[in-house]
N, C-alpha and C positions, 0 to 999 in steps of 0.2 A: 504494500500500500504506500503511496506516494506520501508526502508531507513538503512543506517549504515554511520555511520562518524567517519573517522580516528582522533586521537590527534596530529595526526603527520603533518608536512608540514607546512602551512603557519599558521596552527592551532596549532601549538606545545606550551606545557607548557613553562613555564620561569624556566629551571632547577634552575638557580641558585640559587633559594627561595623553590624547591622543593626537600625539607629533611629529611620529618617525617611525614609518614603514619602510621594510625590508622586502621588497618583491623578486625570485627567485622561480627563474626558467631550471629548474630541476630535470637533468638528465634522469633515465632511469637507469643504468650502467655506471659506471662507476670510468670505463675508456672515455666517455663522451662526456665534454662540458658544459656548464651551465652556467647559462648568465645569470649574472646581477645588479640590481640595479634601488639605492638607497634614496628616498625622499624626504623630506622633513618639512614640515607647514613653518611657513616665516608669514606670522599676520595673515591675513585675509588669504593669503594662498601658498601651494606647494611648492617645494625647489629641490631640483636632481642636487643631490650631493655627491653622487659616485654612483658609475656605469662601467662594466668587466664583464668581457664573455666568458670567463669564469670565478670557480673560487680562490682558487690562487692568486690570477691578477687581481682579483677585489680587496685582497687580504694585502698582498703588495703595495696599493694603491694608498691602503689606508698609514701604510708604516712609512710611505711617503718615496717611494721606488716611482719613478718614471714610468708610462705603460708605452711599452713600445709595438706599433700596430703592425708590425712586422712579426711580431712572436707568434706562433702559433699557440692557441689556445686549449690546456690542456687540461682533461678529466682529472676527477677525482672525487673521493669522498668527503661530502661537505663537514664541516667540524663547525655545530653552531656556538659553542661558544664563542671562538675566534671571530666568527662574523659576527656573534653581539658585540663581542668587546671593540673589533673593529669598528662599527656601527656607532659604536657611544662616545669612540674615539673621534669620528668624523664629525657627528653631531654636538654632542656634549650634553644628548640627553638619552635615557634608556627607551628601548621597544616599546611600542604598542603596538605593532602587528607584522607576525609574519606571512604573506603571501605566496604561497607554493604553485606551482605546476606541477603535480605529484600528488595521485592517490595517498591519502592518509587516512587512517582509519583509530581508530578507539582499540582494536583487538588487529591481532595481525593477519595481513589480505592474502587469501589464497584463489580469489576472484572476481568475480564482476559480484559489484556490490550495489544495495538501493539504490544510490546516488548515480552510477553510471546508467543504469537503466530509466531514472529519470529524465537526465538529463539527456540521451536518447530519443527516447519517446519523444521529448518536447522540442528538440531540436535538432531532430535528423533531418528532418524534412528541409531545413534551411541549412545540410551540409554538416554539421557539427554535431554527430555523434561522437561517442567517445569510445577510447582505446581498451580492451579490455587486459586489466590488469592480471597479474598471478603470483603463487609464492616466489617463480624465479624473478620477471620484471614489474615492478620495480622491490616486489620482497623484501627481504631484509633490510635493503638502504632505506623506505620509506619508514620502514618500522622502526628504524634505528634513530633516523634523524625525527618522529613524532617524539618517541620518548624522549630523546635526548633533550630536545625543548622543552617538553613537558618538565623534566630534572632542571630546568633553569627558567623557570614558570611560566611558560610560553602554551597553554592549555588549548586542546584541538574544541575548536568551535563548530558544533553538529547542529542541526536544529532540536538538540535541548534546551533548556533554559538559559545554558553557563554562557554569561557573557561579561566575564571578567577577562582584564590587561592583564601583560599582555596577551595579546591573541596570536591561534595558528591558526589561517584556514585554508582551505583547497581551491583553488581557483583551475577557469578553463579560458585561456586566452582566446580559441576561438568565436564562443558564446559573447566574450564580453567587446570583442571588437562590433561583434553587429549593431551592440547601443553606442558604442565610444565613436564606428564611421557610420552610424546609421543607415547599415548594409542590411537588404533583406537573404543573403546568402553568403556565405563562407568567404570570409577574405580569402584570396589566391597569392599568398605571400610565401610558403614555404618551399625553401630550395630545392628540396628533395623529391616535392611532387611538380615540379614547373613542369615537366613534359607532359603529365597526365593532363593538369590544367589547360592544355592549350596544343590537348593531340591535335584536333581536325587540324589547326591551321599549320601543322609540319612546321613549326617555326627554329627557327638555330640558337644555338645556345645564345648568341649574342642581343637576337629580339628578345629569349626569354627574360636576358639580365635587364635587357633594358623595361621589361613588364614587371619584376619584382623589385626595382629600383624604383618603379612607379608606385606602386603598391605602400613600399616601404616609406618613402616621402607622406601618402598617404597619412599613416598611423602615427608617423612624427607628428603629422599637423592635427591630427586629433588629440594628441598629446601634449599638445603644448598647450593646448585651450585649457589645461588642467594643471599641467607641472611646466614652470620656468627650469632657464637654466637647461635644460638639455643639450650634455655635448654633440659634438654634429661627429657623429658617425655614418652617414651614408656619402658613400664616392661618387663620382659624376661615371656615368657612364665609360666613361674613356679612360676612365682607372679600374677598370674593373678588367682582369682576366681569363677568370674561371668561375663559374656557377659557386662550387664548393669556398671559394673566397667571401662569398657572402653569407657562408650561413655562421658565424661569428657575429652579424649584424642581426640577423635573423633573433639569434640568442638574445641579446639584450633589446631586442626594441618584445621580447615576449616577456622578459622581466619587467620592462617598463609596465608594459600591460598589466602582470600581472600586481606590481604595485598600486597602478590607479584603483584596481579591484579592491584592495586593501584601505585605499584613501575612503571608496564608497561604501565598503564596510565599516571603519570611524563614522562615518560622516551618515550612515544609515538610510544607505540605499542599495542593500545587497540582502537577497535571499538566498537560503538552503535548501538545495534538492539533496533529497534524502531520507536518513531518519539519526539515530542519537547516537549510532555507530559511525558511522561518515556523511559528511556532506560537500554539496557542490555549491559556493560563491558566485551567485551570476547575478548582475543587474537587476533589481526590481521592475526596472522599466520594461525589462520585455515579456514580465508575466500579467501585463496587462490587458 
């Protein structure tokens, strides 16, 4: 049986303690990297403090290391203390909410859970079904990094009651760009499917880069209607040489996202598909 529960209402956060979101494109592998991407409210609005297509370079970034865009971008196992301490280091104030791309659950996931099937049902039809998870992907790393949070009070937000700071919750960057570009179907940004995106028209890898370089501009500018301060990570077409060169950018503009998700969950305009074992964070706006 379905459920969804707004943050809003009698359930609403405590803004005045909520000012620095941690949004985190989580790999499910532990080879592949995951961006990052840290916000912080200054007054009336949000400001990127720190953008890394991984944890590494975010953790680098924060000890005050150069990012050199030439590095390749490497996996690993997130270690969320280092990313709060880093986090607090950057900001100079502690968490109110971490923002995942990563199944997370309350007990540990050995498959498609309420929440995926919700958010399925409600949103396939505009593209954005979801991935079904298992004990091996994303397994253990999700289950490790929920606890591990959990041990440094970062508590998974389900649609139960619990809406105490800081927060963990599960976001779906696909679902939330349809309200952020007010698309009625699936943005077509990701690297890995550009050829499926745009079989019929037989296009070259070079039209595709120049369609997800489109795309990507796109979500920046929805982005910014929200968070200042965004460094400029998208290249002009004519710096671009390979498909695979972009999905580094890919990574962090889905951190982004998935941090704006974070800002609308503070600010209590995010519902959970679900039920008290896991939930899915998606805009209020499009369960209307």
């Amino acid at each position: 049986m379905s459920s969804s529960t707004t943050s809003s209402g009698s359930q609403a956060l405590n803004q005045a303690t909520a000012d620095v979101v941690l949004g985190i494109d989580a790999a499910w592998t532990t080879h592949q990297p995951s961006g990052v991407a840290l916000v912080q409210r200054k007054g009336s609005h949000w400001q990127c403090k720190a953008l890394a297509p991984s944890y590494d370079s975010f953790l680098a970034f924060a000890s005050g290391q150069p990012q050199d865009p030439a590095t390749k971008a490497r996996g690993s196992e997130p270690d969320p203390g280092a990313l709060l301490r880093a986090s607090q280091q950057l900001t100079g104030q502690p968490m109110s909410c971490v923002s995942v791309d990563m199944p997370l659950a309350t007990t540990p996931i050995t498959g498609r859970r309420a929440a995926d099937n919700i958010v399925s049902s409600r949103f396939g039809t505009r593209g954005c079904a979801v991935h079904s998870p298992s004990a091996e992907r994303p397994g253990a790393i999700a289950d490790r990094l929920r606890g591990n949070l959990a041990s440094l009070g970062c508590s998974l937000h389900t649609t139960s009651c619990n809406r105490e700071l800081p927060a963990l919750i599960e976001v779906y960057p696909h679902v939330a760009l349809l309200a952020l570009l007010g698309r009625d179907y699936r943005v077509p940004y990701k690297v890995s499917r550009s050829l499926q995106y745009w079989k019929s028209e037989q296009l070259s890898p070079a039209e595709r880069i120049t369609r997800l370089l489109q795309e990507f501009q796109a979500i920046r500018a929805g982005l910014e209607q929200h968070i200042t301060a965004i460094p400029t990570i998208i290249p002009e077409v004519s710096e671009v040489k390979t498909l695979a060169s972009l999905k580094p950018i890919e990574d962090m503009l889905d951190a982004l996202v998935c941090a704006w998700m974070g800002i609308q969950h503070l600010e209590g305009r995010s519902s959970g598909l679900g039920d008290s074992g896991a939930a899915i964070w998606v805009p209020t706006s499009l369960l209307r």
